[in-house]
KEDREN-292692 format. One record per residue: x, y, z of N, C-alpha, C in turn; residue number from 1; residue in one letter. Coordinates in nm, 2 decimals. Layout:
+--------+--------+--------+--------+--------+--------+--------+--------+--------+-----+-----+
!    nc1 !    nc2 !    nc3 !   cac1 !   cac2 !   cac3 !    cc1 !    cc2 !    cc3 !   n ! res !
+--------+--------+--------+--------+--------+--------+--------+--------+--------+-----+-----+
!      X !      Y !      Z !      X !      Y !      Z !      X !      Y !      Z ! NUM !   A !
...
+--------+--------+--------+--------+--------+--------+--------+--------+--------+-----+-----+
***
This chain:
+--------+--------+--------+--------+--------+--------+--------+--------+--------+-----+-----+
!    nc1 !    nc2 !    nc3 !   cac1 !   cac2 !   cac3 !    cc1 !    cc2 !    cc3 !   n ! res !
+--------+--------+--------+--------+--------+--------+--------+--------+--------+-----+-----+
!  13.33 !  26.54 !   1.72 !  13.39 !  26.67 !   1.77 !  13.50 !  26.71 !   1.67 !   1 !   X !
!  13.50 !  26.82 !   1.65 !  13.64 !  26.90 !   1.56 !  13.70 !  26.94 !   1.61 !   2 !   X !
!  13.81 !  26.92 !   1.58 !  13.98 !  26.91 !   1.70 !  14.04 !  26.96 !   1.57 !   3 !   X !
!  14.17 !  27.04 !   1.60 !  14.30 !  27.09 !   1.54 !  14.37 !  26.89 !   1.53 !   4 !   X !
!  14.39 !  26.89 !   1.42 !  14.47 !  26.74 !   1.38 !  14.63 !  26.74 !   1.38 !   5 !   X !
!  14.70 !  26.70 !   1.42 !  14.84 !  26.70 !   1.47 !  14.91 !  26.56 !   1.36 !   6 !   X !
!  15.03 !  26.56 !   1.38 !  15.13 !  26.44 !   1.31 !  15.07 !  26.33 !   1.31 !   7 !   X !
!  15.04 !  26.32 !   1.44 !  15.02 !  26.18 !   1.45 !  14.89 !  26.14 !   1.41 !   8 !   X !
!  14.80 !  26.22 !   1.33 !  14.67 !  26.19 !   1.27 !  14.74 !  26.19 !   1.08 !   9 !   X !
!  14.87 !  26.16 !   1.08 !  14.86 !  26.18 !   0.90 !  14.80 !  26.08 !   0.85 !  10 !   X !
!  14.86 !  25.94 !   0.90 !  14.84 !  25.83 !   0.83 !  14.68 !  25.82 !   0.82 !  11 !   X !
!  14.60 !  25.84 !   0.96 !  14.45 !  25.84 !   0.93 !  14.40 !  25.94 !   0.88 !  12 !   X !
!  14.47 !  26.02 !   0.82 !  14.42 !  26.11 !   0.73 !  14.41 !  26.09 !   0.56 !  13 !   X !
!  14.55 !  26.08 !   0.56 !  14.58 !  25.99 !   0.40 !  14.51 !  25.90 !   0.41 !  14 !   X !
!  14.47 !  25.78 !   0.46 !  14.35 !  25.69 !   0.40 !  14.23 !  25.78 !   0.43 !  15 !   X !
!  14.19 !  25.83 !   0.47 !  14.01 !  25.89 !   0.52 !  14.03 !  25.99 !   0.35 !  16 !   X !
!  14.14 !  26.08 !   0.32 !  14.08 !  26.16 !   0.21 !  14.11 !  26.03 !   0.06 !  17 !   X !
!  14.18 !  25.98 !   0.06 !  14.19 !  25.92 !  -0.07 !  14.10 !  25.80 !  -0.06 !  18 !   X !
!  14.02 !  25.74 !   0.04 !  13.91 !  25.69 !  -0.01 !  13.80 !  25.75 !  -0.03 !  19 !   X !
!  13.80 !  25.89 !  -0.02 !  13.68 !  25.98 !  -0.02 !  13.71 !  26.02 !  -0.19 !  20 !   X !
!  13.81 !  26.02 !  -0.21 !  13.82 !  26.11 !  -0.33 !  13.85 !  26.03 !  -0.44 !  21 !   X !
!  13.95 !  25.88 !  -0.45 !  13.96 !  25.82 !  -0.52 !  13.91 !  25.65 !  -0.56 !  22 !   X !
!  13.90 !  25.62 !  -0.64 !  13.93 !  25.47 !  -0.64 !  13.77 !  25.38 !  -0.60 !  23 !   X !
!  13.74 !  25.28 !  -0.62 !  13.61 !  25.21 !  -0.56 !  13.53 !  25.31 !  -0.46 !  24 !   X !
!  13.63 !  25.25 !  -0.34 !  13.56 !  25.28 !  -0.21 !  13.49 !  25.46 !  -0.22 !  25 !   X !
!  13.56 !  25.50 !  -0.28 !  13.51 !  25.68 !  -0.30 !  13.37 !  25.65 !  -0.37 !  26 !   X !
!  13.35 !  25.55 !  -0.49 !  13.21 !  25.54 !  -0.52 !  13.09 !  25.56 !  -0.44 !  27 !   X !
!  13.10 !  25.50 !  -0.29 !  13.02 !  25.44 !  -0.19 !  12.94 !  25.60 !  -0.14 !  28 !   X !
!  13.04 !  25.71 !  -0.17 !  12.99 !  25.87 !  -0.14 !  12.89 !  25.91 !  -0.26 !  29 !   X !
!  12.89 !  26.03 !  -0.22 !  12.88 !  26.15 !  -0.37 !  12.95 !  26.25 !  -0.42 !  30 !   X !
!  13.11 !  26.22 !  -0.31 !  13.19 !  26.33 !  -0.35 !  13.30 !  26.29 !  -0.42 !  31 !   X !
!  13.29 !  26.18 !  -0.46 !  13.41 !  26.14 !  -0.59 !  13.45 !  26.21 !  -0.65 !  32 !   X !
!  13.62 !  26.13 !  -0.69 !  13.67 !  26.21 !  -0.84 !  13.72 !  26.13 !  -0.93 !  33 !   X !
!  13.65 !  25.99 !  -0.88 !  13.69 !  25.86 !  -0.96 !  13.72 !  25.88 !  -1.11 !  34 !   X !
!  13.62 !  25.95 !  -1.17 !  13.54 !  25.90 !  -1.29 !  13.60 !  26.03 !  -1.40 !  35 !   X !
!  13.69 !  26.12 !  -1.24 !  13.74 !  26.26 !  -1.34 !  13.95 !  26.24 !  -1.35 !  36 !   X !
!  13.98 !  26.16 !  -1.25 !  14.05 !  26.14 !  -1.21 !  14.12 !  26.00 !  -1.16 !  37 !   X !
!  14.25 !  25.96 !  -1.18 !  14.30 !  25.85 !  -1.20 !  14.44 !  25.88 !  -1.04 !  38 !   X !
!  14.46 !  25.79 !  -1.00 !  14.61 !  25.78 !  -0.89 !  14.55 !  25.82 !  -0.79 !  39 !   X !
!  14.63 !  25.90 !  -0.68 !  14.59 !  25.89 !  -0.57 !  14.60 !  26.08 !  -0.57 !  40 !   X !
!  14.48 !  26.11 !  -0.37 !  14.43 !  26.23 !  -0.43 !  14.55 !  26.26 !  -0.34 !  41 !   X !
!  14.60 !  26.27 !  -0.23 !  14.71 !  26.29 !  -0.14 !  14.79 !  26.15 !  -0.12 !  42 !   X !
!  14.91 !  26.20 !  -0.04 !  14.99 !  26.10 !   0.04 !  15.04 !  26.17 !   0.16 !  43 !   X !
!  15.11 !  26.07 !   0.25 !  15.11 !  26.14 !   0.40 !  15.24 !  26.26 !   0.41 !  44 !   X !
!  15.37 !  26.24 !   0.29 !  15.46 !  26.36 !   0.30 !  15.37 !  26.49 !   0.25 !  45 !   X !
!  15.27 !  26.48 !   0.16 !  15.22 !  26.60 !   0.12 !  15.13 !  26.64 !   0.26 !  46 !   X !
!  15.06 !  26.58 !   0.30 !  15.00 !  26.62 !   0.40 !  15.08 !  26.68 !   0.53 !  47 !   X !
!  15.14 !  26.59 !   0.56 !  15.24 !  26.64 !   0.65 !  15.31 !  26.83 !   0.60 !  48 !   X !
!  15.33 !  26.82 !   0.47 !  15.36 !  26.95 !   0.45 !  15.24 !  27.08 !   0.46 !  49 !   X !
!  15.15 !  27.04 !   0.40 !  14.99 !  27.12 !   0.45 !  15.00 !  27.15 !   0.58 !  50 !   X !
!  15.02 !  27.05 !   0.63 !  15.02 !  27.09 !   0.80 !  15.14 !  27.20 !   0.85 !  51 !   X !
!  15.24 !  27.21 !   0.80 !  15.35 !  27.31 !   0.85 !  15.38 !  27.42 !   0.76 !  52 !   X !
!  15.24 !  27.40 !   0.70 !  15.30 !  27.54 !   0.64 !  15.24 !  27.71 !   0.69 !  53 !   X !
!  15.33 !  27.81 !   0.72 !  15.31 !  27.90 !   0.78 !  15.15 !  27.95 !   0.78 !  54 !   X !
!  15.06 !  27.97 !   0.85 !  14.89 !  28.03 !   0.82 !  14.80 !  27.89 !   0.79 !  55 !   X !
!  14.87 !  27.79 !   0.82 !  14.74 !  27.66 !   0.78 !  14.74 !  27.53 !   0.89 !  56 !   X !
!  14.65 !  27.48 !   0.85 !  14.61 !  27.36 !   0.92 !  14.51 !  27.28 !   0.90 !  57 !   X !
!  14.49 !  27.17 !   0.97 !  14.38 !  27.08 !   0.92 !  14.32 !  27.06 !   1.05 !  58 !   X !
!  14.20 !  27.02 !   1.10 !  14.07 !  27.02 !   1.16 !  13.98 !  26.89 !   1.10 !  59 !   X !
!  14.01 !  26.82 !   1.20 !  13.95 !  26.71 !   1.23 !  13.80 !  26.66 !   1.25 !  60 !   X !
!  13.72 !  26.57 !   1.21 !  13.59 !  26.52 !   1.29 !  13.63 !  26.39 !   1.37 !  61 !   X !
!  13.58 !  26.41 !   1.47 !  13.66 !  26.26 !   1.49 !  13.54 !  26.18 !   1.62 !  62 !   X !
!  13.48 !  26.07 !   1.61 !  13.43 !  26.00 !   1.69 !  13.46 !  25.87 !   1.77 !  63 !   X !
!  13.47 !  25.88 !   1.89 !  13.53 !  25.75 !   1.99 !  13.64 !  25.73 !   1.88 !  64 !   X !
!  13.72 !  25.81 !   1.91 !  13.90 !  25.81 !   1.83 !  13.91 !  25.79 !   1.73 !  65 !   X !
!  13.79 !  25.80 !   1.65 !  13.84 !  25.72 !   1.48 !  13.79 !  25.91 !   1.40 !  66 !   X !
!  13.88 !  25.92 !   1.33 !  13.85 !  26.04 !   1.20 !  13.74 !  26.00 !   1.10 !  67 !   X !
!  13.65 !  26.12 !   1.08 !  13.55 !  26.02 !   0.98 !  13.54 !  26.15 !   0.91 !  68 !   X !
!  13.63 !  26.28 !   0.95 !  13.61 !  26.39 !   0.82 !  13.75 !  26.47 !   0.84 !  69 !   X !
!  13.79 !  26.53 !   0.76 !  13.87 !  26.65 !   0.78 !  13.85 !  26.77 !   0.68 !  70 !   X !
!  13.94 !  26.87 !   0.71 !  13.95 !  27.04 !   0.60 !  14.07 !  27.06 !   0.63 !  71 !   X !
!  14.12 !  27.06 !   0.51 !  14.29 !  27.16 !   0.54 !  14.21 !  27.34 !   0.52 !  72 !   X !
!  14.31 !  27.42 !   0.61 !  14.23 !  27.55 !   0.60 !  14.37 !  27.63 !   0.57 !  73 !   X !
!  14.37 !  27.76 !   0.53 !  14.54 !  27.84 !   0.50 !  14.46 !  27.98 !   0.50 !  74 !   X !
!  14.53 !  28.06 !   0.60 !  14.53 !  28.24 !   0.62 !  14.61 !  28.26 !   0.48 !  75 !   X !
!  14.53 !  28.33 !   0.43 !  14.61 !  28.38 !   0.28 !  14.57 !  28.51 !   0.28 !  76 !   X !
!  14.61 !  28.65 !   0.35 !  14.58 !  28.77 !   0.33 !  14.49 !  28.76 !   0.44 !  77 !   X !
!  14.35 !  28.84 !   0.42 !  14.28 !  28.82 !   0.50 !  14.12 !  28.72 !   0.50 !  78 !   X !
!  14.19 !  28.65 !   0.42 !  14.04 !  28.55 !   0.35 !  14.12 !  28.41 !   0.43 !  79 !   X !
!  14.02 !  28.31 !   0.42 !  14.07 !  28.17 !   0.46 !  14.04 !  28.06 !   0.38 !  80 !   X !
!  14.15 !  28.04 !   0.31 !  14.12 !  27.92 !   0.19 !  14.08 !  27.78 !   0.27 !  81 !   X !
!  14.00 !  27.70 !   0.20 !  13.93 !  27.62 !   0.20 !  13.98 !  27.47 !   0.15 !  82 !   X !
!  13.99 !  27.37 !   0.15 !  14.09 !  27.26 !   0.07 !  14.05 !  27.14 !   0.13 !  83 !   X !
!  14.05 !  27.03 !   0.03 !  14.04 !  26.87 !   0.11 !  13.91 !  26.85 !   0.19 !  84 !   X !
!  13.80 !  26.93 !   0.21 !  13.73 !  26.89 !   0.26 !  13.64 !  26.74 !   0.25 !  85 !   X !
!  13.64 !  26.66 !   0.36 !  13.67 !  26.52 !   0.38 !  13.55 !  26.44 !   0.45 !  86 !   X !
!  13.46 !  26.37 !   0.38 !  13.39 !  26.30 !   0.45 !  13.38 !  26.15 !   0.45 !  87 !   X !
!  13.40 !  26.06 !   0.52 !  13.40 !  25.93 !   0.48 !  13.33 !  25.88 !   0.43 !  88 !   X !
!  13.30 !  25.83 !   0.35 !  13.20 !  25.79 !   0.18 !  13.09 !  25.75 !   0.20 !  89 !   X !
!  13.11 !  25.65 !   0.35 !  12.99 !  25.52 !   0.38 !  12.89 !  25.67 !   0.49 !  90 !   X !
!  12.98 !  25.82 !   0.53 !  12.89 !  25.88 !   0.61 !  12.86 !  26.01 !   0.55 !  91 !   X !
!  12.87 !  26.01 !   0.40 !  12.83 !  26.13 !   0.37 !  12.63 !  26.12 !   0.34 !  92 !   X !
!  12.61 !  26.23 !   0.34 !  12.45 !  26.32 !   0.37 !  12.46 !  26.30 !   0.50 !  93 !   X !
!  12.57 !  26.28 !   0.57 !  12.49 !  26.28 !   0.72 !  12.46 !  26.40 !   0.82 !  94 !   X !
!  12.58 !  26.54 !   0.77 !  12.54 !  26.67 !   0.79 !  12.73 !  26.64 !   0.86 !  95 !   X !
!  12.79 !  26.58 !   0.82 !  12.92 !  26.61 !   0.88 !  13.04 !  26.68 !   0.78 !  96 !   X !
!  12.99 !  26.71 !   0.64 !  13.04 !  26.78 !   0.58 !  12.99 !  26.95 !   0.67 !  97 !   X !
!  12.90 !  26.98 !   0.63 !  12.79 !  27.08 !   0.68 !  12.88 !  27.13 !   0.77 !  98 !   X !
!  12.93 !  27.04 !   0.90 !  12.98 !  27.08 !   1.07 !  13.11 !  27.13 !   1.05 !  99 !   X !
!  13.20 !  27.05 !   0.95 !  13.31 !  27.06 !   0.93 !  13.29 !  27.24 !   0.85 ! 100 !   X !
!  13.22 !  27.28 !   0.75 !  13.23 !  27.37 !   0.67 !  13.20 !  27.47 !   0.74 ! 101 !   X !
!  13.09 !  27.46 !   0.87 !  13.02 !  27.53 !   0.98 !  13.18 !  27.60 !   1.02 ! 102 !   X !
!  13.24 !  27.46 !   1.08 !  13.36 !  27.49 !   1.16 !  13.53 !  27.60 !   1.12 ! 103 !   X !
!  13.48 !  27.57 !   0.99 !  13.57 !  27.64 !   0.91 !  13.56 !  27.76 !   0.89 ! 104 !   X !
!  13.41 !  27.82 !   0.89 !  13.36 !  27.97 !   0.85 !  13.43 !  28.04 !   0.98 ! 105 !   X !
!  13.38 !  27.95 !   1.08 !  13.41 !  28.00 !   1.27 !  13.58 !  28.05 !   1.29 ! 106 !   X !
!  13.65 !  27.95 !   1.25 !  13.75 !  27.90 !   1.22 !  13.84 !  28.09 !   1.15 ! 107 !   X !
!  13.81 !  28.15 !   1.01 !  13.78 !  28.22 !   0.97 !  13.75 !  28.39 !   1.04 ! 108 !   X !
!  13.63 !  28.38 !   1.08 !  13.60 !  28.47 !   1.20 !  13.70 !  28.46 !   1.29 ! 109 !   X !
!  13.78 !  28.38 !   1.35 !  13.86 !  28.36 !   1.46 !  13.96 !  28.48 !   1.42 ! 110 !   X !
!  14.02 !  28.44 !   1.27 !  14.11 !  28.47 !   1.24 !  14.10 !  28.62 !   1.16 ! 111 !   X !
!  14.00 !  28.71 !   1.19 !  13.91 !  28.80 !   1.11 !  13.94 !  28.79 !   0.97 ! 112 !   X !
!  13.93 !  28.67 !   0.94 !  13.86 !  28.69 !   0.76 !  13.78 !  28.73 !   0.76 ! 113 !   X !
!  13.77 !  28.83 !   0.63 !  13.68 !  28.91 !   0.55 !  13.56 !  28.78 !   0.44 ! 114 !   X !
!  13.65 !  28.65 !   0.41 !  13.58 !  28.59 !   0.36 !  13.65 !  28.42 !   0.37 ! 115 !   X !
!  13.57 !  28.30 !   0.30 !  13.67 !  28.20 !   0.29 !  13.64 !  28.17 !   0.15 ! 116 !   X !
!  13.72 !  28.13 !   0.08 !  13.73 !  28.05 !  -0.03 !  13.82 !  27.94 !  -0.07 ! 117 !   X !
!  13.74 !  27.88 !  -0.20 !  13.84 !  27.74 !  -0.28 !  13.84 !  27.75 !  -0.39 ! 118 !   X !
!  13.92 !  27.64 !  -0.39 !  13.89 !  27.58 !  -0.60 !  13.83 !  27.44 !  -0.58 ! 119 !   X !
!  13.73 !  27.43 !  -0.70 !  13.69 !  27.31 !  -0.71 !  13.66 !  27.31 !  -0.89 ! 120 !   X !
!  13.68 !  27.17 !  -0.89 !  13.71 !  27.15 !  -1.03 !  13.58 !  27.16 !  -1.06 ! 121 !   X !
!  13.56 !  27.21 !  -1.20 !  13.45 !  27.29 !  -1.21 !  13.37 !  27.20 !  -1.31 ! 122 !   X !
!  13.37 !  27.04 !  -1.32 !  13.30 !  26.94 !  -1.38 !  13.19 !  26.87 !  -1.25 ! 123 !   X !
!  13.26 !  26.93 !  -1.13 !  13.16 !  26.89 !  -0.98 !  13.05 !  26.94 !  -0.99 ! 124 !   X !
!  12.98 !  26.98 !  -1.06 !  12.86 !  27.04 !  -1.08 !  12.79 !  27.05 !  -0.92 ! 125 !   X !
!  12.78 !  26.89 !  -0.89 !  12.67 !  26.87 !  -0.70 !  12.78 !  26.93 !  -0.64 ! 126 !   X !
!  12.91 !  26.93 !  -0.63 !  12.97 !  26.98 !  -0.50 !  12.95 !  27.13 !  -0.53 ! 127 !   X !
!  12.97 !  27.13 !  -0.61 !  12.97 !  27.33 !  -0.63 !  12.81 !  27.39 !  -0.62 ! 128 !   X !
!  12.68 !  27.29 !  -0.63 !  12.58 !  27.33 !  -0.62 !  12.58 !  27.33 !  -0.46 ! 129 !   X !
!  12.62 !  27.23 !  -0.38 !  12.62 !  27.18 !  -0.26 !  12.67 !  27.36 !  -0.21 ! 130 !   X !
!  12.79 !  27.37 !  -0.20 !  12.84 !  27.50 !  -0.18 !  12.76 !  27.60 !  -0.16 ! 131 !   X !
!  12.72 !  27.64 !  -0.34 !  12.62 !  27.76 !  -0.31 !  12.50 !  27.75 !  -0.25 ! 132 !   X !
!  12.42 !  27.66 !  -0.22 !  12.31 !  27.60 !  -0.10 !  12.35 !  27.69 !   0.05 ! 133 !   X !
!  12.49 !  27.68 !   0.11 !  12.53 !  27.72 !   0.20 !  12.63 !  27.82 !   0.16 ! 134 !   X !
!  12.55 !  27.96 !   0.06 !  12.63 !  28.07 !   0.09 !  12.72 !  28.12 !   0.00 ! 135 !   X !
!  12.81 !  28.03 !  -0.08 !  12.91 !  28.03 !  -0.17 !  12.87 !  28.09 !  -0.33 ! 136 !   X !
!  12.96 !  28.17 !  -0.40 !  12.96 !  28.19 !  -0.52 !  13.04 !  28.17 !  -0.60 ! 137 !   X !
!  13.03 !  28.14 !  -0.73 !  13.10 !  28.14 !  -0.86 !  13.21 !  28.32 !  -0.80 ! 138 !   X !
!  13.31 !  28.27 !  -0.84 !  13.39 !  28.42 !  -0.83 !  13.42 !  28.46 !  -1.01 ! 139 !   X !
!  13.37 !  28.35 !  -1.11 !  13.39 !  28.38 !  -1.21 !  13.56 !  28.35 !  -1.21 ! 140 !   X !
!  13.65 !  28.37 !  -1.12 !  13.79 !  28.36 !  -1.16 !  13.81 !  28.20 !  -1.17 ! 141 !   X !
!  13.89 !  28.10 !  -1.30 !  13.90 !  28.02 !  -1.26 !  14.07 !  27.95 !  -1.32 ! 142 !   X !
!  14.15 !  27.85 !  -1.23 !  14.31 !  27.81 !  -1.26 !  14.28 !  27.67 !  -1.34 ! 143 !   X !
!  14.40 !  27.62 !  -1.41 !  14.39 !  27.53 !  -1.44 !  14.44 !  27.39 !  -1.33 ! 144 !   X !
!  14.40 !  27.29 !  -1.37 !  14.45 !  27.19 !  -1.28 !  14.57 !  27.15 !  -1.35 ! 145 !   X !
!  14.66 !  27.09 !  -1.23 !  14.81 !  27.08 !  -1.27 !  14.81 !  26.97 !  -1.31 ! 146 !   X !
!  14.85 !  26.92 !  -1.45 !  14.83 !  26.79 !  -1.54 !  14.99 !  26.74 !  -1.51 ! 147 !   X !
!  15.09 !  26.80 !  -1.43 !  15.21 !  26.70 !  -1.41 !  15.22 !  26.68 !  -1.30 ! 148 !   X !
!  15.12 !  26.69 !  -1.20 !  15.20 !  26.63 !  -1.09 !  15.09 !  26.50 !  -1.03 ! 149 !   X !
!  15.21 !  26.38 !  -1.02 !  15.09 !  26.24 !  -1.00 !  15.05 !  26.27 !  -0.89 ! 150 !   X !
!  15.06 !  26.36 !  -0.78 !  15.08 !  26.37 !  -0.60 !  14.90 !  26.38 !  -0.60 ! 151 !   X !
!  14.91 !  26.46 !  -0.71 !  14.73 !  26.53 !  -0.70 !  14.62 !  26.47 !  -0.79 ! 152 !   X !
!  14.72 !  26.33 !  -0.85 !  14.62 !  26.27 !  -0.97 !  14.64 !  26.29 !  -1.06 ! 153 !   X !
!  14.61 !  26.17 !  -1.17 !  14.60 !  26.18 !  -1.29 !  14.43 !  26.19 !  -1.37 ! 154 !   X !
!  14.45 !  26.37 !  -1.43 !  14.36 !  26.37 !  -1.50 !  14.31 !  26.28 !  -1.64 ! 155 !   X !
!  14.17 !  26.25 !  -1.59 !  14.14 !  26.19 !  -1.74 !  14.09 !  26.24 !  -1.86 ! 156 !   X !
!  14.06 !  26.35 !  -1.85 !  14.00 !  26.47 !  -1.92 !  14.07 !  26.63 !  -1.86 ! 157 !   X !
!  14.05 !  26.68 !  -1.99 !  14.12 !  26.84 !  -1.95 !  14.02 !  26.90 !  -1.84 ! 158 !   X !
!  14.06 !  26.92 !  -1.76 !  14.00 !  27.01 !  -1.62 !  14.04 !  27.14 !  -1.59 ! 159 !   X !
!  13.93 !  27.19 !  -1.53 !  14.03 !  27.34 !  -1.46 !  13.92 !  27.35 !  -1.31 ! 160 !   X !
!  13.98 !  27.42 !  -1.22 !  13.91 !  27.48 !  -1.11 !  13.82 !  27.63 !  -1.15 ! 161 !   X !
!  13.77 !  27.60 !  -1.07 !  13.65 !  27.77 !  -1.05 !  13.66 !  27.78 !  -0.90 ! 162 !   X !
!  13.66 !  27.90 !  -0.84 !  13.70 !  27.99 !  -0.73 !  13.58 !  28.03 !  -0.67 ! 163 !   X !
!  13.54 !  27.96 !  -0.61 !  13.41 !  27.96 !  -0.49 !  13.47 !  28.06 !  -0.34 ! 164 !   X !
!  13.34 !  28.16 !  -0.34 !  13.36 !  28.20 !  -0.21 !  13.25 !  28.30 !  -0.16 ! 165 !   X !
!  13.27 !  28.28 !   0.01 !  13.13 !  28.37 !   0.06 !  13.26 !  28.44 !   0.17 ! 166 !   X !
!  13.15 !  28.58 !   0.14 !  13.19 !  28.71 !   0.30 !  13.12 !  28.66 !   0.37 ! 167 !   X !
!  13.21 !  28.72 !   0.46 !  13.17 !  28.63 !   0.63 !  13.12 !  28.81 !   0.67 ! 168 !   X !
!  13.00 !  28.80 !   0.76 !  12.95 !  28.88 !   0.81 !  12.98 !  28.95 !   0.97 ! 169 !   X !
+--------+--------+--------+--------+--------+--------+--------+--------+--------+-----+-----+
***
């Protein structure tokens, strides 16, 4: 079920995204960033801050009490940015990325976005294919990834993001 995720879900959130994103255990998926990326992908003060910041929040999957996915989401104008989308490694293809990204469009609509979008480092080739499968486009605009800060990782190679996004109907 996908629930609005509150304080008391940080700590099982900081482990659920940084074994999804970094380190061995992220191997066990297909959404790694092992191999692009070094340190950790969050910690629980940064998360904690995602959560209180004015227009955002995170959105939970969660089965017989345990979290097995999450999405940080943020009202930015009239679009709804996209971020952290989280699946537990040993349960990705299972369609709970899919529910979660389902939930986010909804999510969106709630809030009358015109559209949702992200950044995704633009070496993801499968995640960004995965994307446009359900909807998403190249916006062509793309930022650099921030090479000083350890919170978000240590790049191993020069990276940058590309700006994925679909209108919501």
């Amino acid at each position: 079920m996908v629930t609005l995720a509150t304080e008391k879900d940080i700590a099982a959130l900081n482990i659920l995204v940084n074994s999804a994103y970094r380190g061995e255990t992220s191997k066990q998926g297909w959404t790694t960033e092992a191999d692009l990326l070094d340190g950790i992908r969050t910690d629980e003060e940064s998360l904690k801050q995602l959560m209180h910041q004015p227009n955002s929040f995170i959105l939970k999957y969660e089965e017989e009490n345990k979290i097995l996915g999450c999405v940080y989401l943020k009202k930015e104008d009239d679009k709804l940015y996209l971020g952290m989308l989280t699946v537990s490694p040993q349960l990705q293809n299972k369609g709970l990325g899919k529910i979660l990204l389902l939930a986010s469009e909804e999510e969106a609509r709630k809030r009358n976005c015109s559209a949702v979008f992200m950044s995704v480092i633009s070496k993801r080739t499968e995640l960004i294919n995965w994307y446009k499968k359900r909807g998403y486009y190249d916006t062509g605009i793309t930022k650099p990834f921030p090479e000083n800060d350890p919170r978000l990782g240590i790049p191993k190679t020069k990276l940058e993001f590309i700006v994925l996004e679909k209108k919501l109907g």
